[in-house]
C-alpha positions in Angstrom: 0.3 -31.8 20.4 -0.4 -28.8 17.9 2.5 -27.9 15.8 3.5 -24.0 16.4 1.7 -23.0 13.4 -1.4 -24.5 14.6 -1.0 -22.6 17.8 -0.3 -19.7 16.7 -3.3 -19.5 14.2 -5.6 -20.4 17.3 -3.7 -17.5 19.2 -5.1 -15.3 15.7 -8.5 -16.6 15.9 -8.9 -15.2 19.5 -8.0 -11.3 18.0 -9.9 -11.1 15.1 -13.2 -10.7 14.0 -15.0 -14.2 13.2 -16.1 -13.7 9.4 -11.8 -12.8 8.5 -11.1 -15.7 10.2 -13.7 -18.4 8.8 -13.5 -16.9 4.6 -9.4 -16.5 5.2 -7.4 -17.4 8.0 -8.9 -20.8 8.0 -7.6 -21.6 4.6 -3.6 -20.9 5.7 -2.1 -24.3 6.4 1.4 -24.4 7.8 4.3 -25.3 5.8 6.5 -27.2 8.8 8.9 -28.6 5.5 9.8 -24.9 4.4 9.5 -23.0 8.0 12.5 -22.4 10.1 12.9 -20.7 13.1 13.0 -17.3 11.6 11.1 -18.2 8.9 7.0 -19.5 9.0 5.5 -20.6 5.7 1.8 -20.9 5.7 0.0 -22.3 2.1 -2.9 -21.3 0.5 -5.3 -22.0 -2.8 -5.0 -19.0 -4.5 -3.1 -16.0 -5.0 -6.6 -13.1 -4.3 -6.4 -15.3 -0.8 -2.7 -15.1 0.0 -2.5 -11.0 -1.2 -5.4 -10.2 1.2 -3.4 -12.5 3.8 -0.2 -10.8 3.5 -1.6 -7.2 3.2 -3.7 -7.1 6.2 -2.2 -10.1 8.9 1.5 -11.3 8.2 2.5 -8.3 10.7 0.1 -9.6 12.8 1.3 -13.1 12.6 4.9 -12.5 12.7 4.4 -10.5 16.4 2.7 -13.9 17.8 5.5 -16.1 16.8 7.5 -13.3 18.3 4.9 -13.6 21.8 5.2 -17.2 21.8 8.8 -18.7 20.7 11.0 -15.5 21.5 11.8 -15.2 17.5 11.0 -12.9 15.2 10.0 -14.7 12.5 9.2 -13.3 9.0 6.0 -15.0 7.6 5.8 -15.9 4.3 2.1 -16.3 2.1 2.6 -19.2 -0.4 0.0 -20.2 -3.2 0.3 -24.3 -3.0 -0.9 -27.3 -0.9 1.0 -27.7 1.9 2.6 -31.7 1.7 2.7 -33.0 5.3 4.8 -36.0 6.8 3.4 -38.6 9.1 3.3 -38.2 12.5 4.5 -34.3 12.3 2.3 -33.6 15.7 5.4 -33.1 17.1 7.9 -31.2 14.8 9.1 -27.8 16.1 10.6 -25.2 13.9 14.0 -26.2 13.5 17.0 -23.3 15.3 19.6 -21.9 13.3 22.7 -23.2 13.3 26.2 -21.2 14.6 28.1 -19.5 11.6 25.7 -20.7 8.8 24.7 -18.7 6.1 22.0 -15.7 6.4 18.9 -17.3 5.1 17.4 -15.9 1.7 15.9 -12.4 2.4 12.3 -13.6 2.3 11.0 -10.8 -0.2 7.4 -10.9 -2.1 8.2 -12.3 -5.6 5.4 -10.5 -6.9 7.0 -7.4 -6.5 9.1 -6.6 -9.5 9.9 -3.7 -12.1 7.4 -5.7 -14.7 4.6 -5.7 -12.1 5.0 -1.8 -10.9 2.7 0.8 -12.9 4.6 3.7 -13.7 3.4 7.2 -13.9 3.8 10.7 -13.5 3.6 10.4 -9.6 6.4 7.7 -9.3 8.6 7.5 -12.2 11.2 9.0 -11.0 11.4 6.8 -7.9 11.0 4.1 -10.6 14.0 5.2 -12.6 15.8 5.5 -9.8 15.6 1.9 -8.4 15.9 0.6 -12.2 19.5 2.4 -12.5 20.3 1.1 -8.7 19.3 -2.8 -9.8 21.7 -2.1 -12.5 24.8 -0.7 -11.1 24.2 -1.4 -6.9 26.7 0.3 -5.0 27.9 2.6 -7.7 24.8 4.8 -8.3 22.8 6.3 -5.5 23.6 4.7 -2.4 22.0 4.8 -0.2 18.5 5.4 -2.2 15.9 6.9 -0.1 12.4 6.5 -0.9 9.6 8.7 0.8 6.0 9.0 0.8 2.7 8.1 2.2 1.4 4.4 2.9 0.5 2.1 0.2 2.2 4.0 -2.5 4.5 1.4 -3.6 8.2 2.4 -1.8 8.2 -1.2 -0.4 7.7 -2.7 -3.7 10.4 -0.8 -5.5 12.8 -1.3 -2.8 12.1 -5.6 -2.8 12.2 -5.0 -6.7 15.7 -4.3 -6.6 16.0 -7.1 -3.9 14.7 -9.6 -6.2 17.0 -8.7 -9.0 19.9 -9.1 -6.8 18.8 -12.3 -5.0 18.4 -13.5 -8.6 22.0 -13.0 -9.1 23.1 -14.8 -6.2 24.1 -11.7 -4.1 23.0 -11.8 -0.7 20.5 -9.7 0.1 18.7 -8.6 3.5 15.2 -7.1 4.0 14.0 -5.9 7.3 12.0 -3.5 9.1 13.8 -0.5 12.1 11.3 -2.9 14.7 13.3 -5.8 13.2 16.7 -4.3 13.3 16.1 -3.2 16.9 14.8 -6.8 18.0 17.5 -8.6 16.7 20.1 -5.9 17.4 18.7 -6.2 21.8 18.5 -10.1 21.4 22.2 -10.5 20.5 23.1 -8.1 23.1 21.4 -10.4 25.5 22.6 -13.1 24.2 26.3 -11.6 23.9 26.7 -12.5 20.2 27.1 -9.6 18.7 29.2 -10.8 16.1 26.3 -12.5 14.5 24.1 -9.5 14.5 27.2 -7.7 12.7 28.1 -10.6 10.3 24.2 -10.6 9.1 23.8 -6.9 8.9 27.8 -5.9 7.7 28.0 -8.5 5.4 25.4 -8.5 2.9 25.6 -7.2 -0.7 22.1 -5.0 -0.5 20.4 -3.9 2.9 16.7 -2.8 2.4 15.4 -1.3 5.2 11.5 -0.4 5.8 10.1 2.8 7.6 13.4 4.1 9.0 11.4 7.2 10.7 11.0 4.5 13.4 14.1 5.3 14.1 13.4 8.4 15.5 14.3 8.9 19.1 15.9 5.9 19.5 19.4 6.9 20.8 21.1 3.6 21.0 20.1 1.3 17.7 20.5 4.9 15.8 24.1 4.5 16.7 24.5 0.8 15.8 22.2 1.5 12.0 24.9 4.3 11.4 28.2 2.0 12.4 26.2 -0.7 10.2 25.8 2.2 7.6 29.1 3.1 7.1 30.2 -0.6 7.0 28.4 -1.0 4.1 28.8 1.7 1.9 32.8 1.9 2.7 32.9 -1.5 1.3 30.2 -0.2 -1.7 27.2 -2.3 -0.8 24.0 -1.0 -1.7 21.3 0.6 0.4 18.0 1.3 -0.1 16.1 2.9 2.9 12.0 4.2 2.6 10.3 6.4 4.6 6.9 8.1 5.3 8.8 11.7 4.9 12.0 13.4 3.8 15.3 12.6 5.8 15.4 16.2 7.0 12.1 16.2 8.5 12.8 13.0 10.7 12.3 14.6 14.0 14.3 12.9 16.9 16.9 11.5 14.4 20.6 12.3 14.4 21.7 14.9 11.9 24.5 12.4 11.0 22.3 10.0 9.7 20.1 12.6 8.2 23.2 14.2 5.9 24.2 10.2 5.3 20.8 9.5 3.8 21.2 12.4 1.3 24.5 11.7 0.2 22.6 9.2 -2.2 19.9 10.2 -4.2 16.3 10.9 -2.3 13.3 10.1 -4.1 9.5 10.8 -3.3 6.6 9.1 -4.6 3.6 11.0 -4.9 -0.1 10.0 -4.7 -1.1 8.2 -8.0 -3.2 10.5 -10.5 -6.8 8.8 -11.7 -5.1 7.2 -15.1 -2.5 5.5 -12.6 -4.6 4.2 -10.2 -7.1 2.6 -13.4 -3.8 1.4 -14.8 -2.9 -0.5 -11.2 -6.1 -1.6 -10.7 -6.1 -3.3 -14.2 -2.3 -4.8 -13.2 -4.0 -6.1 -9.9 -6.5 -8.0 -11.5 -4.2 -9.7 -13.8 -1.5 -10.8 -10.4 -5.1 -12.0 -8.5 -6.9 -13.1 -11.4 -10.4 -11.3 -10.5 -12.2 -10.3 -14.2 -13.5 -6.5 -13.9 -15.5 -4.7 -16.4 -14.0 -1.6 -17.1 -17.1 0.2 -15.6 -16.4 -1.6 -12.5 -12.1 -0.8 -12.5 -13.0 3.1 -13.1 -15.7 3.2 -10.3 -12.7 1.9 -7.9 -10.1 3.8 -9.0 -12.7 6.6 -8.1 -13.2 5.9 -4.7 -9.7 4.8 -3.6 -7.7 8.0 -2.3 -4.3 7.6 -2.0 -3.1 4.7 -0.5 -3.3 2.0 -3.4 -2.8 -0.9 -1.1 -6.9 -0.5 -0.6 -7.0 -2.2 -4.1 -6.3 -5.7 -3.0 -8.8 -5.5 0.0 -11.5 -4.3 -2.4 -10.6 -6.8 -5.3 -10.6 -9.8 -2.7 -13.8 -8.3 -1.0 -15.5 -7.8 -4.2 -14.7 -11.8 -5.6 -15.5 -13.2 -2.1 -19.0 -11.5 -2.3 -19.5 -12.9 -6.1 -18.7 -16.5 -5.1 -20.9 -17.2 -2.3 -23.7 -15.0 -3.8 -23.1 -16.8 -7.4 -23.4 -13.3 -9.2 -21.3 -11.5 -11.4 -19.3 -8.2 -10.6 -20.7 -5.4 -12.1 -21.2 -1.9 -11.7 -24.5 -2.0 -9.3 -23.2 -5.1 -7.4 -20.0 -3.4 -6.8 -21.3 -0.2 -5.4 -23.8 -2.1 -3.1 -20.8 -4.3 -1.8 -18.7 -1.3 -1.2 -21.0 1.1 0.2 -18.6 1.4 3.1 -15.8 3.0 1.5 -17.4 5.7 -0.9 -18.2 7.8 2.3 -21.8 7.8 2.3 -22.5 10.1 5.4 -23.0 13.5 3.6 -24.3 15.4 6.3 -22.0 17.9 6.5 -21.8 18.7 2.8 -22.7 22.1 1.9 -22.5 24.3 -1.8 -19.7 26.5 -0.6 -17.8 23.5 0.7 -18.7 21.7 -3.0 -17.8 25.5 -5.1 -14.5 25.6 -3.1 -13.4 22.2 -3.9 -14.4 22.4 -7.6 -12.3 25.9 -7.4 -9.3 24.4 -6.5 -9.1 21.0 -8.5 -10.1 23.0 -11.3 -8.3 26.1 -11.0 -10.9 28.5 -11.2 -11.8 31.4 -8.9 -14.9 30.1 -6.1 -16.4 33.5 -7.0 -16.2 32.8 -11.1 -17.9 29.6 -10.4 -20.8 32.0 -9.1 -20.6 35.0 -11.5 -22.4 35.0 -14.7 -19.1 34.4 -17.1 -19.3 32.2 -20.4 -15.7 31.5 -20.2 -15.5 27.9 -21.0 -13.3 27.1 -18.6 -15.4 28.7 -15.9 -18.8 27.7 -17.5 -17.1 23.8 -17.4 -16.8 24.4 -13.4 -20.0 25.5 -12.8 -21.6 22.9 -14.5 -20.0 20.1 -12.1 -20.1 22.4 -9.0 -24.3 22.5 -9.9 -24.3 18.8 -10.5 -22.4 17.4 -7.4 -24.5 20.2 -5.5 -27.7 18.0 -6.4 -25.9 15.0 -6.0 -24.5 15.4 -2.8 -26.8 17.9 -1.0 -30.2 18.0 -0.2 -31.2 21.4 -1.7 -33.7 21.7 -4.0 -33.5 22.6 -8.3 -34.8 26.3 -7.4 -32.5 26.8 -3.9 -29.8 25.5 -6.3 -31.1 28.3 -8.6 -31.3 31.1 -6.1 -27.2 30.2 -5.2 -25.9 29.7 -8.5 -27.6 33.4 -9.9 -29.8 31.4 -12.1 -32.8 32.7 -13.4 -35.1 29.6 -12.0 -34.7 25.8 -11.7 -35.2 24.9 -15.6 -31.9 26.5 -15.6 -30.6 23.7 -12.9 -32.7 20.9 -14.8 -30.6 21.7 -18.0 -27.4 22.3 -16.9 -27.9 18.7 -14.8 -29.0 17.1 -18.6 -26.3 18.5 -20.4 -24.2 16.4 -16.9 -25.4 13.8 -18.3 -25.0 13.6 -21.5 -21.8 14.4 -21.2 -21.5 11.6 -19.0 -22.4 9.2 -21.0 -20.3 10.1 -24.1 -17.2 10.8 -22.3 -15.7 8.0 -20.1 -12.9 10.2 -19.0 -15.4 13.1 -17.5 -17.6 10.4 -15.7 -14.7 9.2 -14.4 -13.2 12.1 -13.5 -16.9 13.2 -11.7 -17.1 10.6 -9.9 -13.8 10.9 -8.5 -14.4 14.4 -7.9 -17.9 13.4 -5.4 -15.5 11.0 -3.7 -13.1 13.7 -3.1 -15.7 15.7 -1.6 -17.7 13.2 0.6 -14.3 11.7 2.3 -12.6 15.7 2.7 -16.2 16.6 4.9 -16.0 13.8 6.6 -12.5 14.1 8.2 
């Protein structure tokens, strides 16, 4: 008899895509020692392996132990060789006991104030959860985080968790899906109190994508009886969200006036220096060795959602081990061809002048006019070069647009490109960035 682990990864296997599961899935091993019945611990050999793991299936995971035991279990991506006992064939997750203490909030140690890159697009968020770590329950509660996927809410908010599960306070981390399973289980089951003992009496309550929340009449009335449990007896909360509180559609404008009475904080898209400076943090946590060639060419064709960086970095290391090759700048662009948006069909000039306009503040018409302004000149000179990059017109139809006098005009303005190119990282850089820009906007 398979242990539940080993069902449940079969159950996987059948709903995924063949080469995830042989190069990843078949490496996790099940933990029965460490696993409880809200809790599954699977091992593997190395952290690249357990990040790619947790980003893209622990959701996944966690909803089949859901399908098949009636639990929602939180699933857990350990580094480590699993030590098994003799005869375990049999062993079943173990069931919580009555009145015992709320397990420890299973948060991802890897997410701490040391490991988040701070810039201009998140330091105030940053600051925010720092001064929150410090002083819980006395500064900003609750503190609401907002802002797109992958920008890093959820690791600021388990940042603070880990500093306070550090201390010895007890902390609880959960998802709106989670809170509304558990809160309709222990209505089933008529034990209430246990749902309000683990939710009422905790010292920190971090809860994930609380939009979800919207429309949901009855569990918005238990969060904000659980809400005002809390912060009347000063516990902190931290709360993230895709949007501001106030444009929650479908949510009660109690709650929505109770999440401001805190501090709100957005985070932003991360500029090109932050995104270089994460990738460079990423590689250090997963131990993949990137040429800086190779770390500004990805930070060029990520957009916003920095959570990309793991599935490229353990992409870009499986490909180098089984083909024996080192990463460098040509291997890396012919093994992620996929995400810098080849199809260019639909790229025109105008499309290209407009763009360049905007990201570098200058008119669309200056672009096209016959000014030396630096500035404008500057513009021109990229809008001509991704035209020949990224379109298929000709040097002289290139002329003809731009009000050049013939195509030698084109051929040097595309030399002095490169030249500049090659003597200023930080233009390339920015270029390149630039041509992503442009390929993935035409394509949506």
């Amino acid at each position: 008899m398979n242990s539940i682990g080993t069902t449940i990864l079969q159950m996987l296997k059948n709903e995924i895509n063949e080469v995830d599961y042989q190069r990843y899935i078949k490496q996790l091993k099940f933990n029965i020692q460490e696993s409880r019945s809200d809790l599954a611990v699977f091992n593997v050999p190395n952290p690249l392996i357990a990040n790619w793991i947790r980003t893209k299936y622990a959701d996944k995971i966690s909803h089949l132990f859901e399908i098949k035991t009636g639990i929602k279990s939180t699933v857990t991506i350990s580094v480590g060789i699993t030590k098994t006992k003799p005869s375990s064939s049999n062993i079943t997750i173990p069931q919580q006991h009555v009145g015992e203490r709320p397990p420890l909030a299973l948060l991802n140690p890897s997410y701490t104030f040391n490991n988040f890159v701070v810039g201009g697009s998140n330091n105030f968020a940053y600051v925010a959860s720092k001064n929150v770590s410090e002083k819980p329950g006395i500064v900003y509660n609750p503190l609401f985080i907002y802002g797109g996927v992958g920008l890093g809410k959820t690791h600021l908010m388990q940042a603070v968790g880990n500093v306070m599960q550090a201390a010895g306070k007890i902390v609880i981390y959960t998802s709106v899906e989670q809170f509304l399973n558990d809160f309709v289980r222990h209505l089933h089951n008529n034990t209430m109190e246990r749902f309000k003992d683990k939710y009422r009496k905790c010292d920190l309550l971090l809860i994930d994508d609380i939009q979800f929340l919207s429309g949901k009449n009855q569990i918005q009335e238990e969060f904000f009886h659980t809400f005002e449990a809390l912060r009347n007896e000063n516990k902190q909360i931290i709360i993230t969200s895709d949007k501001h509180p106030k444009k929650i559609a479908g949510l009660e404008e109690r709650l929505k006036s109770r999440f401001e009475w805190g501090l709100v904080a957005d985070i932003q898209p991360p500029e090109l220096e932050t995104k270089i400076e994460i990738i460079h943090k990423k590689c250090e946590i997963s131990r993949v060795k990137l040429d800086r060639d190779v770390i500004n060419y990805v930070a060029t064709i990520i957009e916003n959602n920095t959570r990309e960086i793991e599935g490229i970095l353990s992409k870009l290391n499986a490909y180098s081990q089984l083909m024996g090759v080192d990463i460098n700048i040509e291997f890396a662009r012919n093994v992620l061809k996929e995400q810098i948006a080849e199809k260019r069909l639909n790229i025109t000039i105008d499309t290209i002048v407009d763009i360049v306009s905007k990201e570098l503040n200058v008119k669309a018409s200056e672009i096209r006019s016959k000014s030396r302004n630096s500035g404008i000149v500057y513009a021109r000179r990229v809008a001509i070069y991704l035209s020949r990059n990224l379109t298929p017109n000709s040097m002289p139809q290139l002329a003809h647009y731009f009000g050049m006098k013939d195509h030698t005009a084109v051929s040097h303005t595309m030399k002095k490109i490169h030249e500049m190119m090659k003597n200023d990282e930080d233009f390339k850089v920015k270029v390149d960035e630039l041509s992503n820009k442009i390929s993935v906007m035409t394509m949506e």
